[in-house]
N, C-alpha and C positions, 0 to 999 in steps of 0.2 A: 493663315497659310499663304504661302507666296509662288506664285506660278511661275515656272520657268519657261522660255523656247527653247526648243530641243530639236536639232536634224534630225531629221526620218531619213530613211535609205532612198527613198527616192529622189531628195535633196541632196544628198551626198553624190547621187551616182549624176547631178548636172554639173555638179561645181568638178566632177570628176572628167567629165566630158569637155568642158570649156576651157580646163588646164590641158588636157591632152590635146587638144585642138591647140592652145596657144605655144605649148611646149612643140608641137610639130609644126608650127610655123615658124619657131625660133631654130628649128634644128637643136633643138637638146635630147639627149637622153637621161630620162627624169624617172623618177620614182613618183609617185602621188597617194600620199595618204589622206582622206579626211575623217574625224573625230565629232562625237557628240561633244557637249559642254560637259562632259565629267573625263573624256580624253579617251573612251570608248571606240574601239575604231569602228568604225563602217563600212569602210571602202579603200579597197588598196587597189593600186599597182603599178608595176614595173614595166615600162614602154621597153621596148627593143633593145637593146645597145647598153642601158641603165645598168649600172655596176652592181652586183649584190647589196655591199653596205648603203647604197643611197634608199636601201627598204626600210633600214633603221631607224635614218637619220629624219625622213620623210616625216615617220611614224612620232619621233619624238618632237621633229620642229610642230606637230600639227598638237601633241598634248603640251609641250608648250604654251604656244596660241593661247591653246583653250582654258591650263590651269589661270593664264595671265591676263587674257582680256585681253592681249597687245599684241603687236607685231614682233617677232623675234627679230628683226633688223632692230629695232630698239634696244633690246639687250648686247645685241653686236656690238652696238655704236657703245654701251656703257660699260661695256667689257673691255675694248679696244680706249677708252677713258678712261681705267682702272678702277670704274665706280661702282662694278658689280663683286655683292662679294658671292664667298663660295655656295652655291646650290645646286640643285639637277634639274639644272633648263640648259637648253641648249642656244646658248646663244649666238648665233648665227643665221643671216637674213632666208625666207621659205617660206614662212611659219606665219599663218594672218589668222584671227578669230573670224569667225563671220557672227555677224550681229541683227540679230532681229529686236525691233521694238529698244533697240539702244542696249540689249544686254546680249550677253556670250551665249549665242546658240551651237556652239563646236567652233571646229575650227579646220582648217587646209593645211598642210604642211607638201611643200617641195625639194625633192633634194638630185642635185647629179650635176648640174651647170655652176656657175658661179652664182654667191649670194643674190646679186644685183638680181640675173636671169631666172632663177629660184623662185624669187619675190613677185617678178612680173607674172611670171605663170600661174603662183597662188592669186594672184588678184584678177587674173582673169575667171575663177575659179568664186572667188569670196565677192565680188559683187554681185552676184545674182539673186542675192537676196536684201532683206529691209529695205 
């Protein structure tokens, strides 16, 4: 049998607090979802100002992540190459796995800013662990 890492809520709710800290010093208004590694949500929400659909989008960049292992800025750049074919990932930059022990323990997803902006605030978010 194979063990997996798996966020707990209490993990969720720091990576959730250090996007929202980095997303209020960028001046965004952002959505913030984070996921177990099966895309399970755990932790949402909607800063101030954040448009409805960026709850969606968040939601999906972060099961993304998590079904992929990878950053959804990866599937942007392979979309934007015309090297992705058709599936339901979103790809568009937000979206980070967070990794423990080298494997996919959930994942962050960002949405309301530009990609670029999206991405830095997941990662302010996805480093706090491993």
């Amino acid at each position: 049998m194979r063990m997996k890492p798996s966020l707990e809520l209490i993990d969720a709710e720091a990576i959730a607090v250090a996007c929202k800290a980095a997303a209020q010093h960028a001046g965004a208004r952002v959505a913030i979802a984070v996921v177990d590694e099966a895309g399970g949500l755990l932790h949402f929400q909607r800063l101030d100002g954040a448009k409805a659909h960026t709850a969606d989008l968040a939601h999906r960049k972060a099961r993304t992540a998590a079904a992929l292992g990878l950053a959804t800025s990866i599937l942007e750049q392979m979309a934007s190459a015309g090297r992705l074919p058709a599936t339901d990932v979103l790809a568009s930059g937000g979206g980070l796995p967070i990794l423990k022990e080298g494997q996919c323990a959930g994942a962050v997803g960002v949405s309301g800013a530009t990609s670029d902006i999206d991405e830095q605030i997941a990662a302010a978010g996805a480093t706090l662990t491993d």
